[in-house]
N, C-alpha and C positions, 0 to 999 in steps of 0.2 A: 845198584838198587837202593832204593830209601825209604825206610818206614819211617808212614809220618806219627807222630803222637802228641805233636804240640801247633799248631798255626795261630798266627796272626792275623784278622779279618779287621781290614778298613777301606770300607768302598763308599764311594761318593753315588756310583750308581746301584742300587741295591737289586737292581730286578734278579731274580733266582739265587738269591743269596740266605735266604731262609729255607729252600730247600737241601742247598748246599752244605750248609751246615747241620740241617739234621743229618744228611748223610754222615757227616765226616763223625758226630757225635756217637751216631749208633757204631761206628767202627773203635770207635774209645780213644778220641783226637780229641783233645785239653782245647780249648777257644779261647784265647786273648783277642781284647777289641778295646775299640774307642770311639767314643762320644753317640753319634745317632747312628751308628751299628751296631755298637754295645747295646745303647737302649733298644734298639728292636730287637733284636734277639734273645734279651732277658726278656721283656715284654710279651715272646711269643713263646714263652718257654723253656729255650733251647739252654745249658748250663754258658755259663759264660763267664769269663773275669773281667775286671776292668784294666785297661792297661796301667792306670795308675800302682792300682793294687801292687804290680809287677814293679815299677821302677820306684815306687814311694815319693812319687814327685806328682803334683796336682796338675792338669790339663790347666797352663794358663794365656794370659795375652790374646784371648779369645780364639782358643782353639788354634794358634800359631805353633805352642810346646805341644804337643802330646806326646810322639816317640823318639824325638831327639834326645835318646837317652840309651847309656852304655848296656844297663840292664836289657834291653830290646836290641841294639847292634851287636851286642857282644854276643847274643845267643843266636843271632844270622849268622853276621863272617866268623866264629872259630871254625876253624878246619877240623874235619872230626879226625883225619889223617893225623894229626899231629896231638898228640900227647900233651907236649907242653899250653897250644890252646887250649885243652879242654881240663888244664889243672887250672889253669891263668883265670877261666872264667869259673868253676866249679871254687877256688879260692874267693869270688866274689860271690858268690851267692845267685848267680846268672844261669837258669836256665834254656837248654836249648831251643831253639824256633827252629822246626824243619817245615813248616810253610808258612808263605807270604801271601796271602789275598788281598789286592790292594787295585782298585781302578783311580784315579786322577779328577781330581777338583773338573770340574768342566770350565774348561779355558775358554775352548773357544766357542763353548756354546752362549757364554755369558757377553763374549766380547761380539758374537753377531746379533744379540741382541736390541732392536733397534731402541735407542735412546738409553742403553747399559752407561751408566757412570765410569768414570774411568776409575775409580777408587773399588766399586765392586770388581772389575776387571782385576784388577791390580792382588784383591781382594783374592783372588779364584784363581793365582798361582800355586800351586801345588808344591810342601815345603817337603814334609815327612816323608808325603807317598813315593815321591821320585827316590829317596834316599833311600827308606827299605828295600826298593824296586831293585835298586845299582845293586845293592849289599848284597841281597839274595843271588841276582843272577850274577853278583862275582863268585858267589859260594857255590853255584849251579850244580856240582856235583854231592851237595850234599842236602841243598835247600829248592823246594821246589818254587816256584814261582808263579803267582797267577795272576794275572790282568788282565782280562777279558772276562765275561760272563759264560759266551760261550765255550769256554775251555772246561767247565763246570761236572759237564756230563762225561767227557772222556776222561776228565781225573778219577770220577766217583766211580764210571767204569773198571779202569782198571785197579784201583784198591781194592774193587770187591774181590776182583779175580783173585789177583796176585798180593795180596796184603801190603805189595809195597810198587814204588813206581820206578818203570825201566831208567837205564840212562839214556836212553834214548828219547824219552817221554821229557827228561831232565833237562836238555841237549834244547830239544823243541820250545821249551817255555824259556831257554834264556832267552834265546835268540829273539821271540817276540817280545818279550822286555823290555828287551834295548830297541827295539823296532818301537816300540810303545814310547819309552822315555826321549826317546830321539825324536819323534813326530811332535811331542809334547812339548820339547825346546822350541823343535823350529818353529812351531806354530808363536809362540809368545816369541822368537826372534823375528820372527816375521813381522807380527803386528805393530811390537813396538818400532822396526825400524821403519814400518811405514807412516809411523805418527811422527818419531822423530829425530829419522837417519838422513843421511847424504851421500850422495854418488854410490859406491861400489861398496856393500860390505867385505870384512875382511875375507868370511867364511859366506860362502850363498846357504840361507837356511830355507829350504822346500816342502813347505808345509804340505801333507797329500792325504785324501780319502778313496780308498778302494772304490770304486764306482761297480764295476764287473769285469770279470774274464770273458776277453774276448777268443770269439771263436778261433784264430790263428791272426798272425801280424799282418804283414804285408805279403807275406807269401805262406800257403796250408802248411809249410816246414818250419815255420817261425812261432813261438806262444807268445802271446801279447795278453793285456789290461789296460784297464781303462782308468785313471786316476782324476779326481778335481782336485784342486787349492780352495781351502775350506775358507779365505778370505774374499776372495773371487768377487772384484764389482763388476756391474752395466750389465749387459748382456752379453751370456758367452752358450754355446753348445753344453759345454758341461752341466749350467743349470736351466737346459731347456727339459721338457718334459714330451717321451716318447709316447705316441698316443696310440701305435697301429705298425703292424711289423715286425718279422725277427729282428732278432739282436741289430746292434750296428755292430760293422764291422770295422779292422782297423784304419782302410780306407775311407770308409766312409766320414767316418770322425774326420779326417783330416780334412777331403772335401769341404763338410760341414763348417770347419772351423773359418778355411780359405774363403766359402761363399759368404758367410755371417762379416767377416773382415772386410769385404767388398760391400755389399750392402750398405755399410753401417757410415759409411761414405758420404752417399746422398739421400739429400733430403725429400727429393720426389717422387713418386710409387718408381720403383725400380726391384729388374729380377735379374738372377745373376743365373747362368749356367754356369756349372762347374764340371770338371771333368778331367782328376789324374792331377788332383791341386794347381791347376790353370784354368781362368774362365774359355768355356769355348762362345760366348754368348753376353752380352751385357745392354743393356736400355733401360733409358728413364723414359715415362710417358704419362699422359696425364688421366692412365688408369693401370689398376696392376694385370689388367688382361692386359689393355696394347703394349708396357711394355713387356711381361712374357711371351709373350708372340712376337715380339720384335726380338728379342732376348736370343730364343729359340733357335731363329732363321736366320739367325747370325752363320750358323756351323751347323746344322740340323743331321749332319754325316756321323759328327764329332760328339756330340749331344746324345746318343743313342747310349744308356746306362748312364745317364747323371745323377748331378745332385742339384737343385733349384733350391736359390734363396729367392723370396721375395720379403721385401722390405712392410709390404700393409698385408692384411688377411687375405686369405684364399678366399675369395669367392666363387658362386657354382660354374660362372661363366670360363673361369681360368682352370676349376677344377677336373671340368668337362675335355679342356684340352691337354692338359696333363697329363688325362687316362690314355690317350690315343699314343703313346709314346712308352717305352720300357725306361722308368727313371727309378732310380736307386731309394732315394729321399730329398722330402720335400720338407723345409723348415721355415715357419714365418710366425708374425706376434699369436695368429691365432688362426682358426676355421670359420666362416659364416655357417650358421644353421644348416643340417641337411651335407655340407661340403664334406665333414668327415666319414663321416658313413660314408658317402658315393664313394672315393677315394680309398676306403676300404675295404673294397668287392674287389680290390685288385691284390691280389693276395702277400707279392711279395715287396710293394712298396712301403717306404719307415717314414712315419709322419711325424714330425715335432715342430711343435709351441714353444716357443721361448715365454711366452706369459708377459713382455715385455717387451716395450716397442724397440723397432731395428733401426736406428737411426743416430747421426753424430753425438747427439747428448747423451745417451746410452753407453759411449766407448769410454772405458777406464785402458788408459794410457799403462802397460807394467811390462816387467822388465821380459826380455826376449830372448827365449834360452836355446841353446842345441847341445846334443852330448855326443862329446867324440870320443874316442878310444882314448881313455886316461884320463880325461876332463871334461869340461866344462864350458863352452861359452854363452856368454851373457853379455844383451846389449841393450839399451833403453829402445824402446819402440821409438817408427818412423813418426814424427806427425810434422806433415811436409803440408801443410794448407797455403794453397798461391790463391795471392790476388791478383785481381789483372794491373794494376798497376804495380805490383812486381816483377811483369814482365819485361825484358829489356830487350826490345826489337832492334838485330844486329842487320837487318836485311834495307835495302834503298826502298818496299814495299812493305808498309806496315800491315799487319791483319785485321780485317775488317770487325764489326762487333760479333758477327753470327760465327765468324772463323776463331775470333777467341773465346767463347762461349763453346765450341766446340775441342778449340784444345786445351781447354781446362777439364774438361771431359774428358778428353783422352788421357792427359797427363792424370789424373785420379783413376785410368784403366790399368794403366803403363806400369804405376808403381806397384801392382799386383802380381804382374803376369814376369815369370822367371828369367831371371836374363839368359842369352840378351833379349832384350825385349822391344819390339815396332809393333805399334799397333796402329789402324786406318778406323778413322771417324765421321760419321755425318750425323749433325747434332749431337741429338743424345742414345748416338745407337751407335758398339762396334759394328763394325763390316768384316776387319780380317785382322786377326791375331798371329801373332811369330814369337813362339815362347820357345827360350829353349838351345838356343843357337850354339855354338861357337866363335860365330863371325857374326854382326851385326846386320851386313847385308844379304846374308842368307836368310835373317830372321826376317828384311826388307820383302825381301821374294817370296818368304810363307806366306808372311799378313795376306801380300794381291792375291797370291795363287789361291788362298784358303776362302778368300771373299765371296759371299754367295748373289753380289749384287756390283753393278759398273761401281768401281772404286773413283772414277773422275769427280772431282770437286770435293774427295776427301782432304779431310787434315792426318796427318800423322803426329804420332809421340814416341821419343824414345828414351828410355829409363836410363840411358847414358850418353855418352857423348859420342860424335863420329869420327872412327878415325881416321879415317878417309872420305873423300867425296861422293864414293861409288852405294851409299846406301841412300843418299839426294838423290842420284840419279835413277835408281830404282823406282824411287817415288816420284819424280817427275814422271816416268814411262807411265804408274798408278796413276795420274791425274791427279797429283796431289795438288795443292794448293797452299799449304800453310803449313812448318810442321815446328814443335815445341823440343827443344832436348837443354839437357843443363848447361850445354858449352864446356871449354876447357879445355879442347885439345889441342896440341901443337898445331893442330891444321886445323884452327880454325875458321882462319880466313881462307884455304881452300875450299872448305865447305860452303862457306858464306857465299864465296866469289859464284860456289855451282848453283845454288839457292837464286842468286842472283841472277846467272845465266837462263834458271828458267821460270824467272819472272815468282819465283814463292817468295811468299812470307816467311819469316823465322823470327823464331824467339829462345831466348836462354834463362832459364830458370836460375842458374846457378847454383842448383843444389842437383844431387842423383839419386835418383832410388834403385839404385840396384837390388837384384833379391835372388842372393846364392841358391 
């Protein structure tokens, strides 16, 4: 337990901090502060010192010095366990501090700033605050620590009760300290090595903002949240804006994420279904009704609880067909008049706006994370853009213009969908998707079998290479026509030769998108 009688208040965010301190005043807590807290709080009354007064050193280099001084650390970290600390500083004329109130320059408020100086940024590192922050919560057992505003009322709570604060209470506010000081580096490790880092840092620093607790993970046994990266460019889910519907869930998020990353693809009204982080559905058209109806009726089995991306606004026409369906959520730049209300009488559909269009100039390229038991991986994003004249047709029959027009279509479906991955194209519409395989030609025999429409005079894509003949052949029996995969396997030329035997096209990428 720790009776407080002395704190240190220096906060950059002031909100509830003049209530705060009349509290701690009327309990008979001594106020040390500095600069524009000190001045509001003399100003509104409240008794208060200046931290100067305390170390006998003047606030200088514009506010750079103020508590970088023995008289204020020495009265955080002495141990009051030990004796000898508390002669060592009592021989200096050093007063104890048993609280810390202290919030953080605003880093990254300053740095999202659109057109912030890099000098003001630079400016808005925080020297003192982090330091008292560390001091205190290494003294934890004897100094309480506060960084938050909202910790404000459960402090003041329990002083009143208990004249002093549990270990318990003690316990809780280090921990968020260092959770405080820690977001606070990586956010400024972040930024600067995005301005002016290379390859791999040494340390991954993960900048994060609580968003919300989600209702359960992936399964009702599981707790999950929702976190953003407060540097976050283009257009991403996290900074879209939920307009109608419960919570999302931790599904749904992912979904969301998977359909926005396909979407953001092509350039012409295009919608995606999504379903279980695989599209079951995907078409460009040259409206975003024909291609969500085209989209749709891809998989309309599989499509039952989706998530739809479309890349241009909902309109009523599209919104109409929407309703006729149980879909999860629906996310795109924004709603036509009248569309979100309609869309709304369905009670348990979740609407979101990105506020920003969905399209290639909108994708900020950053780094690619999973976390495994023990670590960490991290990998730069895919960005696999073919031209047709990097294609290199290995086949005696080259592909026509509407057949590569179409397997570049596919190969930008292919790279989405889990390996292994086949997928069957006509124009700018899948027909039948094979996500998920083991064996490549298994996933061969889903795409047909899943097909809602004659697969003849499809092209295929496959997100790797073949390693055997027998997923050609599969596609010959589908009516294939053409099909696109990286090359590279020992058996190439068995492939080719099969490709050949039944009159397709092929072409080799030379690159794979595979997706664990």
């Amino acid at each position: 337990m720790v009776k407080i009688k002395r704190a240190i208040i220096s906060v950059s965010d002031k909100d509830g901090v003049l209530d705060f301190s009349r509290e701690l005043t009327q309990m008979g807590v001594e106020i040390i502060s500095t600069g524009g807290t000190y001045r509001l709080l003399r100003d509104n009354g409240i008794p208060v010192r200046e931290v100067s007064e305390i170390t006998g050193f003047p606030e200088m280099l514009d506010g750079r010095i103020k508590t970088l001084h023995p008289m204020i650390h020495g009265g955080i970290l002495a141990r009051r366990d030990m004796p000898e600390h508390l002669s060592a500083i009592e021989s200096k004329g050093i007063v104890q501090i048993d609280m810390v109130v202290v919030n953080l320059y605003p880093f990254k408020e300053t740095a999202l700033k659109k057109g912030a100086a890099f000098e003001d940024i630079v400016e808005n590192i925080d020297i003192g605050g982090p330091s008292m922050i560390r001091a205190a919560a290494k003294n934890y057992k004897s100094v309480a620590v506060v960084t938050n505003s909202d910790q404000y009322g459960v402090i003041t709570e329990e002083l009143r009760s208990n004249k002093e604060l549990s270990g318990s209470t003690l316990e809780r506010l280090m921990t968020e300290a260092f959770i405080a000081t820690s977001d606070y580096e990586s956010a400024i490790a972040s930024y600067m090595f995005d301005r002016f880092g290379e390859g791999f840092p040494r340390s991954f620093p993960i900048p994060s903002e609580k968003v919300e607790d989600l209702r359960y993970g992936e399964n009702p046994n599981q707790r999950a949240a929702f976190y953003k990266t407060p540097f976050a460019k283009g257009t991403t889910v996290a900074k879209s804006e939920q307009l109608h519907g419960k919570e999302l869930s931790y599904n749904n998020i992912l979904d969301l994420d998977k359909a926005l990353d396909i979407a953001m693809d092509f350039e012409r009204p295009t919608a995606v279904v999504m379903k279980h982080t695989n599209p079951c559905g995907l078409a460009s058209a040259d409206s975003i009704f024909d291609a969500f109806e085209t989209a749709y009726n891809v998989d309309p089995l599989s499509a039952y609880g989706c998530v739809i991306c479309l890349n241009r606004n909902c309109d009523m026409k599209t919104a109409e067909m929407i309703s006729r369906y149980f879909v999860e959520a629906v996310i795109c730049p924004d709603y036509d008049p009248g569309t979100e209300e309609f869309l709304s009488k369905k009670k348990n559909i979740r609407l979101l706006r990105t506020n920003s269009p969905i399209s290639p100039s909108e994708r900020h390229r950053e780094f690619k994370m999973k976390k495994v038991q023990g670590g960490l991986l991290v990998q730069t994003d895919e960005n696999v853009n073919l031209d047709p004249k990097d294609l290199k047709v290995v086949t005696r029959r080259s592909p026509t213009p509407e057949e590569t027009a179409a397997l570049l279509f596919a190969w930008k479906l292919a790279k989405h969908v889990t390996s292994n991955a086949v997928v069957y194209v006509k124009g700018e519409r899948a027909i039948g998707i094979g996500a998920g395989q083991m064996s490549r030609v298994d996933s061969a025999k889903i795409a047909s079998m899943k097909a809602n429409e004659p697969t003849d005079g499809s092209v295929m894509a496959s997100d790797a290479f073949f390693p055997f003949r027998d997923g050609v052949d599969e596609a010959a029996k589908a009516g294939v026509t053409a099909i696109i995969q990286p090359g590279g396997s020992i058996r190439d030329k068995e492939v080719i030769d099969a490709a050949d035997e039944h009159g397709m096209a092929m072409v080799f990428t030379g690159c794979r998108v595979f997706r664990h």
